[in-house]
Each structure stands twice: as structure tokens, then as C-alpha cells.
C-alpha positions in Angstrom: 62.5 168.6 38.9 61.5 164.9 40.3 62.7 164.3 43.5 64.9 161.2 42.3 66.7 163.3 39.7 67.4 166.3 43.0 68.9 163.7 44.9 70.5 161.7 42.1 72.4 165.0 41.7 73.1 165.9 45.3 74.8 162.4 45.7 77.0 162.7 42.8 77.6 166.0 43.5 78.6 165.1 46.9 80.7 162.4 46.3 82.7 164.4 43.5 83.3 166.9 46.6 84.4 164.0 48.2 86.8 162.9 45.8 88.3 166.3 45.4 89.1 166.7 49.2 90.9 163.4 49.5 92.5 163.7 45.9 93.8 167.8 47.0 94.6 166.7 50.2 97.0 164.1 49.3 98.5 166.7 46.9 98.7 169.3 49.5 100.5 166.8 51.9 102.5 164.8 49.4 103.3 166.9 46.3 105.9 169.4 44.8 104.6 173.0 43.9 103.4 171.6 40.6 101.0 169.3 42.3 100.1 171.5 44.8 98.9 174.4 42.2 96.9 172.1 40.2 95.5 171.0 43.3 94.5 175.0 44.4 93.1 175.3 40.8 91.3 172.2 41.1 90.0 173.5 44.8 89.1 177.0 43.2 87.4 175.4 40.2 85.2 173.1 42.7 84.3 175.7 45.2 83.1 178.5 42.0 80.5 175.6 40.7 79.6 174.5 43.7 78.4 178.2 44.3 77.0 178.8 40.9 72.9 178.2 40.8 72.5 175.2 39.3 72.2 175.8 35.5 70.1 174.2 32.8 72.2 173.8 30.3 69.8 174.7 27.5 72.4 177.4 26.2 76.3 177.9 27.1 76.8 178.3 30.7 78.9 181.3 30.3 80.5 180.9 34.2 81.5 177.5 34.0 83.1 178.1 30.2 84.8 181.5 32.5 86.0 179.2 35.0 87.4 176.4 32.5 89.0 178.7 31.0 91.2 180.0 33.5 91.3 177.0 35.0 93.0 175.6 31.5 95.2 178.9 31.4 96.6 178.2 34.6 97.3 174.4 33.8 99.0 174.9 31.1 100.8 177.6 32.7 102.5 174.9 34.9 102.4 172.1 32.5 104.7 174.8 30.4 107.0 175.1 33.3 106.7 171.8 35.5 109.6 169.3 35.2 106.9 166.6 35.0 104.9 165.3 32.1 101.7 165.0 34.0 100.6 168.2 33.6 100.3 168.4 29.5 97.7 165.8 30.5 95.4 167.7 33.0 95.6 170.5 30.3 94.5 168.2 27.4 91.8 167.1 29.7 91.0 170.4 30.6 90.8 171.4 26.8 88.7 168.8 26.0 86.2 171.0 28.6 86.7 174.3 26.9 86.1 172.5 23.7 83.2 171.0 25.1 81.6 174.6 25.8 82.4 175.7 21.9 80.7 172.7 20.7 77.5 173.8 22.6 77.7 177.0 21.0 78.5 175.7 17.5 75.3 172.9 17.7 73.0 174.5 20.0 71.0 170.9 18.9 73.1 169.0 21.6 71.0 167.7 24.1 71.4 169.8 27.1 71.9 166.8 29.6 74.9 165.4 27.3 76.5 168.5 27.5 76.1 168.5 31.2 77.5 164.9 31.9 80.2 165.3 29.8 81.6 168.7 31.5 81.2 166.9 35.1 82.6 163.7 33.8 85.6 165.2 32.5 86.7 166.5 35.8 87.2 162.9 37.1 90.3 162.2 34.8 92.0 165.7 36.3 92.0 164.1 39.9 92.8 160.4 39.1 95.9 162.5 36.9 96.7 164.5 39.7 96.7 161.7 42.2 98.7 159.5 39.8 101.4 162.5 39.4 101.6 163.2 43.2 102.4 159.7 44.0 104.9 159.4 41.8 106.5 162.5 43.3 106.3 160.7 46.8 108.0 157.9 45.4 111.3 159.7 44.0 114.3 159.9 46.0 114.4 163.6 47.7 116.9 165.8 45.6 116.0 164.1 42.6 113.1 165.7 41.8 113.3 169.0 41.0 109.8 171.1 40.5 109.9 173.3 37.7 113.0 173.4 34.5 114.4 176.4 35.4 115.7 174.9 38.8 116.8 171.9 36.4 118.9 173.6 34.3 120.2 175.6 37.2 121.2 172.7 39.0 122.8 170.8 35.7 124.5 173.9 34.3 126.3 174.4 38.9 127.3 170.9 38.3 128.4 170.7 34.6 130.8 173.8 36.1 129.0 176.3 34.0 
């Protein structure tokens, strides 16, 4: 590998790290339980590639479609429970991933550097979403924000008298 392309790598690689940290960070500090979960998957998710050997991406990259996947499982997990809207679109970005990995497999013809940029680039949109969702939990009035539906309807159903 030319030295330009190692670093070119390291760099992005690096300041997607980056990114990640401030973006979990300020949903650690800031956010509800919804934000916070997406935020440990979104941890979990970056720590497991950043361990994996770099691959080539001349077939599927059967750890990275492993961890998409239960990444995606556990998004829409709390997108199916959040009171928030959100997180339907972390999971649809997160499909788009998982899709991404059965597109490889159905035209092994795609270049292998296309299917590598667009797996990395797709994680961008989770943290700008994330972000977005966590400050508009900050901004809400305290009380008036409830997490997940279940505490909703409790709430509504105590007050309604029922």
C-alpha cells in the first residue's frame, strides 16, 4: 500500500474517532436513555472496527456485516420503543449499511473501494442524527420529555384517572 493512501486512511480514520467521542460524549452528558444507547452502540460499533485487521474488501467482510447487524437490531430495538422519531432514522441509515453488505454479495463486480467508502460514509449520518436528537432532548422542558412510550402512556393513562 502507498504510503499516501496508509496515511490518507489513518487521518480519516482518526478524525471519524474523533467525531464519535465528541458526538457520544455529548449524548452521554446531554441525552435521555434513547440517546444514550445509541450512543453505547455507536461506541461498541467503533471500538469492534477499529480492532478488526484492516480488510480488503475484495469479498464481504463477514465481521463488519456481524457487527451492522447487531448494531441495526439494537437500533431498531429502541427506535421501536423510544418516544422520539429520531431513531427510525439511525435504523434506516443503518439498513442502508446492512443492505450495502448484500449488495456486495449479490454483485461481487462492485469495485471493492466503493464498497468500502460507502460503509464508512454511512456512519457519518448516524452521529450528525444522533447529535441532532440529543440536542433536541436538551432543549425540552424537564418532565416533558418522557424516554420510551410505555412511560407515556403510563403517565397519560395516571392523569386521564385511568
Amino acid at each position: 500500500m502507498p504510503t499516501s493512501v496508509f496515511v490518507f486512511w489513518i487521518v480519516r480514520s482518526l478524525l471519524f474517532i474523533s467525531a464519535a467521542a465528541v458526538t457520544c460524549g455529548f449524548a452521554f452528558r446531554n441525552g435521555g436513555q434513547p440517546e444514550r444507547i445509541v450512543a453505547w452502540l455507536v461506541v461498541i460499533a467503533v471500538g469492534i472496527t477499529t480492532v478488526l485487521p484492516r480488510p480488503h474488501f475484495a469479498t464481504i467482510v463477514w465481521p463488519l456485516l456481524v457487527a451492522d447487524g447487531v448494531m441495526l437490531i439494537g437500533l431498531v430495538l429502541v427506535a421501536a420503543w423510544a418516544d422520539r422519531f429520531w431513531p427510525l432514522y439511525v435504523a434506516a441509515v443503518q439498513l442502508l449499511a446492512v443492505t450495502l453488505h448484500g449488495v456486495r454479495a449479490y454483485d461481487p463486480t462492485i469495485l471493492p473501494d466503493v464498497y468500502a467508502r460507502l460503509g464508512g460514509l454511512l456512519a457519518y449520518p448516524v452521529l450528525v442524527i444522533l447529535a441532532i436528537g440529543t440536542w433536541r432532548h436538551r432543549r425540552r422542558a424537564p418532565g416533558f420529555d418522557w424516554s420510551w412510550q410505555v412511560r407515556r402512556e403510563r403517565a397519560l393513562a395516571g392523569a386521564a384517572g385511568g
